[in-house]
C-alpha positions as CSV (number, residue, x, y, z in Angstrom):
1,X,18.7,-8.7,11.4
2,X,19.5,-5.0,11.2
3,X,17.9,-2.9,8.0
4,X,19.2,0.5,7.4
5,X,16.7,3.4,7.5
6,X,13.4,3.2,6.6
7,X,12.8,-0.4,7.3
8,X,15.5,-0.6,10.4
9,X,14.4,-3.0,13.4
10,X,13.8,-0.9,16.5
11,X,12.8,-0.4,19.4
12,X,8.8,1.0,19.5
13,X,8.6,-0.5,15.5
14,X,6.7,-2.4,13.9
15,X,7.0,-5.7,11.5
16,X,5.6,-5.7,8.3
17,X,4.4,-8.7,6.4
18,X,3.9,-7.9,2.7
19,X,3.1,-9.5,-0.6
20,X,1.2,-10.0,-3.4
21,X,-2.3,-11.3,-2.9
22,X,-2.7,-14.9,-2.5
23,X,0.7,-15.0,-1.3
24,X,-0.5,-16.7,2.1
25,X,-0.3,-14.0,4.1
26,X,-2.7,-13.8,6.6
27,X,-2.2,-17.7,6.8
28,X,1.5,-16.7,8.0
29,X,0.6,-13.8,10.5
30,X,-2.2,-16.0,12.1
31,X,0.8,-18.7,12.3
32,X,3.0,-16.0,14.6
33,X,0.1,-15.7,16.4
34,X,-0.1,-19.2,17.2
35,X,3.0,-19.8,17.2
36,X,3.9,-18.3,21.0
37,X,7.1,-16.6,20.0
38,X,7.0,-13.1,20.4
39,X,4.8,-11.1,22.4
40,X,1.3,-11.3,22.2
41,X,0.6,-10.3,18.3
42,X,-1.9,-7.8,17.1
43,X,-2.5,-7.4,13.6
44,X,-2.9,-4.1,11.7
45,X,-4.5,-4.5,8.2
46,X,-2.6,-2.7,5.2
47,X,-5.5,-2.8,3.0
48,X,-7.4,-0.7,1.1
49,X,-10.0,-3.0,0.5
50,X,-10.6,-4.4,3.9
51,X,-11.2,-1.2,5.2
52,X,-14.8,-1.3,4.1
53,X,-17.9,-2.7,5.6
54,X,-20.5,-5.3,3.8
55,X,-17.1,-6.4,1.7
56,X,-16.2,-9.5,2.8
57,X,-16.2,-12.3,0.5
58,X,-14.6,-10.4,-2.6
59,X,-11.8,-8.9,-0.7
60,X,-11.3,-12.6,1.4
61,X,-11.7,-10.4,4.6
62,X,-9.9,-13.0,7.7
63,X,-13.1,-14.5,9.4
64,X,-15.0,-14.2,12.8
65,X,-12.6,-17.3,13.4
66,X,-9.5,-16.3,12.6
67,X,-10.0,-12.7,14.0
68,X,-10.3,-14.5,17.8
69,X,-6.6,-15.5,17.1
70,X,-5.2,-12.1,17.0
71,X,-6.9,-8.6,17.7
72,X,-7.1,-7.3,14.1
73,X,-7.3,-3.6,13.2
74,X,-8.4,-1.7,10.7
75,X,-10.9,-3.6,9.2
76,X,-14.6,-2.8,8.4
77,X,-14.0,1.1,9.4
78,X,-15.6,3.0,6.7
79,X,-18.9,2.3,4.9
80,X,-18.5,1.6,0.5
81,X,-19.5,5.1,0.1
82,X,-16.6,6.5,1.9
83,X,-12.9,7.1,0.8
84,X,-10.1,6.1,2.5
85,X,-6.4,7.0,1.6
86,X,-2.7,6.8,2.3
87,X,-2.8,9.7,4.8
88,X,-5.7,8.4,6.9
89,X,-3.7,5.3,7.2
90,X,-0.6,6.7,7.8
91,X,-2.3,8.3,10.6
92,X,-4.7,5.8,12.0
93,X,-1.6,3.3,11.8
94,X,0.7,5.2,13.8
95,X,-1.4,5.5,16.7
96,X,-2.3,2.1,16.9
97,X,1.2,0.9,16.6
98,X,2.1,3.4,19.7
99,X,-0.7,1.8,21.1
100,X,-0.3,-1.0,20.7
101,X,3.8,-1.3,21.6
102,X,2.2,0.8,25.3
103,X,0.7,-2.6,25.8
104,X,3.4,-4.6,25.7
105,X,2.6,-6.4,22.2
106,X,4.1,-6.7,18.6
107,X,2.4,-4.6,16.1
108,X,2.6,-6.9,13.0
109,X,1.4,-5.0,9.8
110,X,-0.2,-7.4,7.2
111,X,-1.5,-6.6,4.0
112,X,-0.7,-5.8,0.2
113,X,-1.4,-2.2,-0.3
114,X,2.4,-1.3,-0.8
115,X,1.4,2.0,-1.4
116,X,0.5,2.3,2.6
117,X,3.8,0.4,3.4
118,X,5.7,3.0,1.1
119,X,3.5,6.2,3.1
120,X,4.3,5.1,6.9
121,X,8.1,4.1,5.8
122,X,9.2,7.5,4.0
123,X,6.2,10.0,4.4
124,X,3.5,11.3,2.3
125,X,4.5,13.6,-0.4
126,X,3.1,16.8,0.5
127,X,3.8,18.6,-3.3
128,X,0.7,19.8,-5.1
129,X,0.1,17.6,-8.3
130,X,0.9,17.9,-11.6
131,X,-1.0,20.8,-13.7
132,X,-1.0,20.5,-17.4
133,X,-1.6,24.4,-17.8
134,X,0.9,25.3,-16.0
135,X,3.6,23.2,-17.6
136,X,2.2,24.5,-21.0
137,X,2.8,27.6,-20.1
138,X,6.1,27.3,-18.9
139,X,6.7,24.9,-22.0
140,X,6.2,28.5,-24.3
141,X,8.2,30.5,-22.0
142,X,10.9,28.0,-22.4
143,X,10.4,27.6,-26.2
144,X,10.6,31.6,-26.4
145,X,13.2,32.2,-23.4
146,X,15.3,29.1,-23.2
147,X,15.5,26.8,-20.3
148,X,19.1,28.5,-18.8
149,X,16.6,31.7,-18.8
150,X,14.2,29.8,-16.6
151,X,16.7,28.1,-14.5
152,X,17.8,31.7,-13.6
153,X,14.4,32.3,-12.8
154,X,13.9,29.4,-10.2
155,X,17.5,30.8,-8.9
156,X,16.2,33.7,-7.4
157,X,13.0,31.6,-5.9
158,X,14.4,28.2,-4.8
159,X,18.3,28.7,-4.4
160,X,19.0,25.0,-3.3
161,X,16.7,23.2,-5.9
162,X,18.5,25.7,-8.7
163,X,22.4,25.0,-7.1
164,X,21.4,20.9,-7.6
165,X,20.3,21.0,-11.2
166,X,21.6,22.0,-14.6
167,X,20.8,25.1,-16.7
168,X,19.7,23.1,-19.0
169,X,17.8,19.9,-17.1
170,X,14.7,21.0,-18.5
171,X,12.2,18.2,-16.9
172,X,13.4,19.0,-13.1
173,X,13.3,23.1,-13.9
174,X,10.0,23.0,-15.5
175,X,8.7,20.6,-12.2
176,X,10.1,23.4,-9.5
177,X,8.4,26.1,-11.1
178,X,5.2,24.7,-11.3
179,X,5.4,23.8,-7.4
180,X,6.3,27.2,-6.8
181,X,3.7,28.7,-9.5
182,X,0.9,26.7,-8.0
183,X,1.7,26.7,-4.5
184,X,3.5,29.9,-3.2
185,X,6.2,27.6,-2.0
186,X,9.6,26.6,-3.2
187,X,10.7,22.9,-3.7
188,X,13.0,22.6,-1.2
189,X,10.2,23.9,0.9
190,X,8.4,20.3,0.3
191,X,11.8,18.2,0.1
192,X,12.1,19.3,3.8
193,X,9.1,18.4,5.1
194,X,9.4,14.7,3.8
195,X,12.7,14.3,5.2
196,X,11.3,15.4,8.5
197,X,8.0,13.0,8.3
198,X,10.4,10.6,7.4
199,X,12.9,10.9,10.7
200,X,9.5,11.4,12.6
201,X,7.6,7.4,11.3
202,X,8.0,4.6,13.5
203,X,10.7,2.7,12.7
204,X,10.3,-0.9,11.3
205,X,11.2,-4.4,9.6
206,X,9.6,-5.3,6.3
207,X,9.3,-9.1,5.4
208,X,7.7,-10.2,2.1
209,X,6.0,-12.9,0.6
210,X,7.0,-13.3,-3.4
211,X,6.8,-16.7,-5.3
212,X,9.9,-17.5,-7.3
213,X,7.2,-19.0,-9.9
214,X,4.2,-16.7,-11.1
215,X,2.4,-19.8,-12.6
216,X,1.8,-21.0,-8.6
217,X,0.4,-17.5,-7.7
218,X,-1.7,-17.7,-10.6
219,X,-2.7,-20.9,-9.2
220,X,-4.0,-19.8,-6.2
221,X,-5.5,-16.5,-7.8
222,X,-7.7,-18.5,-9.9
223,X,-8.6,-20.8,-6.9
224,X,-9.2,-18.2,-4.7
225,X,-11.7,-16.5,-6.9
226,X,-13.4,-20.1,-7.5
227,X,-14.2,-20.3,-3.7
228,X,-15.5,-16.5,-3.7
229,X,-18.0,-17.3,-6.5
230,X,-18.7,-20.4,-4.4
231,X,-19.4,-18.4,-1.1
232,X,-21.7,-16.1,-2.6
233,X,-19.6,-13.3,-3.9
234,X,-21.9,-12.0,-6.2
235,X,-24.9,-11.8,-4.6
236,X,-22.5,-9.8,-2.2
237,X,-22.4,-7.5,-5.2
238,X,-25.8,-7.8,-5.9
239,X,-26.6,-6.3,-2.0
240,X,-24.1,-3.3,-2.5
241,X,-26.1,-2.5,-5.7
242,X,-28.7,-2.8,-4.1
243,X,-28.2,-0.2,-1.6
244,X,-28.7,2.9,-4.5
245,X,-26.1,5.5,-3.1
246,X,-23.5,3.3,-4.4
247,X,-21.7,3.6,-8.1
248,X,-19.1,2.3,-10.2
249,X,-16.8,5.5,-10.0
250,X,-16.0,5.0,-6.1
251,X,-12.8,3.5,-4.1
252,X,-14.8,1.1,-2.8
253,X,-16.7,0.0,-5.7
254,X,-13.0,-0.1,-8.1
255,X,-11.7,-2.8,-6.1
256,X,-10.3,-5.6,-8.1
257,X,-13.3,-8.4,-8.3
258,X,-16.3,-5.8,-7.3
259,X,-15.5,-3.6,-10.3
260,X,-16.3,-6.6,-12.9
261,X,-18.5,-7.9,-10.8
262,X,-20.3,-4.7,-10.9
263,X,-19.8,-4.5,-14.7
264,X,-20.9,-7.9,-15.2
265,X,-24.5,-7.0,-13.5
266,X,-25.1,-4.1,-15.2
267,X,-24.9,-6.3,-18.1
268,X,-21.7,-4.8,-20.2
269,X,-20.3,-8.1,-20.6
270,X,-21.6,-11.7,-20.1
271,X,-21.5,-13.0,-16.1
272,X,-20.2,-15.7,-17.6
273,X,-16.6,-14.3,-18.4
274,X,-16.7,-12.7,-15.0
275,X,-14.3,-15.4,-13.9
276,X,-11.6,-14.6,-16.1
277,X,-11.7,-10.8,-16.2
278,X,-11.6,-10.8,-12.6
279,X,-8.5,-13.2,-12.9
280,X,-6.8,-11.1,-15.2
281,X,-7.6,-7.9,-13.3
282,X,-6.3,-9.4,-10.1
283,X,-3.2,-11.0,-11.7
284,X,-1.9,-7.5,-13.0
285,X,-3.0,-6.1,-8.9
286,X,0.0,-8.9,-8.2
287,X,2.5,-7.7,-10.3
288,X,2.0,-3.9,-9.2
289,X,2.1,-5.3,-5.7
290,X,5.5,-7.2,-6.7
291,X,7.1,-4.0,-8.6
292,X,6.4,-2.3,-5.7
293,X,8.1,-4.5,-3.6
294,X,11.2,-4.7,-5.7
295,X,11.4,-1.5,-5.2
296,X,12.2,-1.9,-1.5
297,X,15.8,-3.0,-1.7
298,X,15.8,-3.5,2.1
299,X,12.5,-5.6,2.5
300,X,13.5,-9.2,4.3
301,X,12.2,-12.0,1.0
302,X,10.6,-15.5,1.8
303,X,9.8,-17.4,-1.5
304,X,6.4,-17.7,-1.2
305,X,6.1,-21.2,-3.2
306,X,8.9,-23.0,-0.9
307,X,7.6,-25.8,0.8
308,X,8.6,-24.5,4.3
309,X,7.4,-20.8,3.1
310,X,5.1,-20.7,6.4
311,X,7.7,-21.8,8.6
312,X,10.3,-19.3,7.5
313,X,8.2,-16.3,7.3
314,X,7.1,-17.6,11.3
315,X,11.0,-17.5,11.8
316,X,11.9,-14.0,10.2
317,X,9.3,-12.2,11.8
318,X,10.5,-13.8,15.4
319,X,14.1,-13.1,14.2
320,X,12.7,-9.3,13.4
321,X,11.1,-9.2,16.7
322,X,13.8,-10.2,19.0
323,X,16.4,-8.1,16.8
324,X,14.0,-4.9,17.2
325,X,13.8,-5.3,20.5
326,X,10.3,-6.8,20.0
327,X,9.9,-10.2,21.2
């Protein structure tokens, strides 16, 4: 199964095993595992949740158990009052993949953090942000000057970005001026650099996990929130609380699930409907997670709701693996 570039089956890659949550997953990856066909599987979490400590139940972190199937990393490596982002796991990923590939093992990437996937596929975008000053002020000069006035302006700074866009394609002049205005660098300058970080990450396959019917992934949402409440998940919250260095404003703490749970015991809404705001909150994390995905033309698809959905994601990972080089 070759993929053109990012997601194209190497040598030294990686597999990817995406999806929204609930999408069975980690039930699949721990299947591989089992399952003797590749080389001996180690699992790298792609989730931004997972990454912290004393979160387990809320974020249905894989258990002592099922973690003595596979070696899983990234998981339970920062503390709730910590951040983690995109370019720390772009980073802590790569080594581990190289790491693990230097023991003779498939790196199999699991998760639903899409945002990660998209980072160690194409890069991290290294542009400064948007600044609302400086567009207004480049809004006025426009209004006074004219936009061909300004597009003869980012000429003389950013030759390349100017020869690609019209005198008059306002949005994309107005965007290369403020990179320039608030970083000293032209856009090209930036464009570069993500090309290169792109040609530079490791190389790999991306399989995914997306139910033909969104009624069955509500399904299991709904029932997988039942057995957290079940296991104790709010007295999990209760404990981080607890703790008094942790609020409502951090990574951590906005998770889906901990942020109404947290809202539910500080009493801005009865506990009661915790159930169904967390429901709702996690059902619109699944359809990010899925326009995301669809957004990843290349990505290998296994209908997550077919009755032999474990089976065939086993298979296409295997297939990915032998294909890459892999197996």
């Amino acid at each position: 199964m070759a993929h053109s570039s990012p997601f194209s089956a190497l040598p030294h890659g990686w597999i990817g095993l995406a999806g929204p949550t609930a999408s069975g997953k980690t039930a699949a990856a721990l299947a591989l595992a089992r399952s003797r066909r590749t080389a001996p599987v180690e699992i790298i979490s792609v989730d931004s949740a997972l990454v912290y400590r004393g979160m387990d139940i809320g974020t249905a972190k894989p258990s002592a158990a099922e973690r003595t199937q596979a070696p899983h990393h990234l998981i339970d490596i920062r503390d709730p009052s910590q951040t983690y982002n995109a370019a720390a796991f772009v980073q802590d990923a790569t080594g581990l993949i190289a790491e693990i590939r230097a023991r003779g093992h498939l790196p199999l990437l699991v998760g639903g953090t899409m945002l990660y996937f998209n980072a160690l596929a194409r890069g991290i975008d290294p542009m400064p942000a948007a600044d609302p000053a400086v567009r207004a002020q480049l809004d006025a000069e426009a209004a006074r000057l004219g936009w061909p006035a300004l597009h003869a302006r980012l000429a003389q700074i950013d030759p390349p970005t100017a020869a690609r866009l019209a005198p008059h394609d306002s949005q994309r002049i107005q965007r290369a001026l403020e990179v320039w205005m608030a970083s000293g660098q032209p856009l090209s300058h930036f464009h570069a650099i993500a090309q290169r970080r792109t040609a530079a990450a490791p190389a790999g396959t991306l399989i995914s996990l997306e139910p033909a019917s969104r009624a069955w992934l509500h399904t299991r949402i709904a029932q997988r929130l039942e057995a957290m409440l079940a296991q104790g998940f709010i007295d999990e919250v209760r404990t981080l609380r607890a703790r008094g260095d942790l609020h409502a404003g951090l990574p951590a703490m906005r998770c889906v699930g901990y942020r109404q749970a947290w809202e539910a015991l500080e009493g801005c809404w009865p506990m009661e409907q915790l159930h169904e705001r967390a429901s709702a909150a996690t059902r619109q994390l699944a359809k990010r997670q899925l326009t995301w995905l669809r957004a990843m033309p290349e990505r290998i698809v296994i209908e997550a709701d077919a009755p032999d959905a474990l089976a065939r994601a086993v298979d296409a990972i295997a297939q990915a693996a032998a294909g890459g080089g892999l197996g």
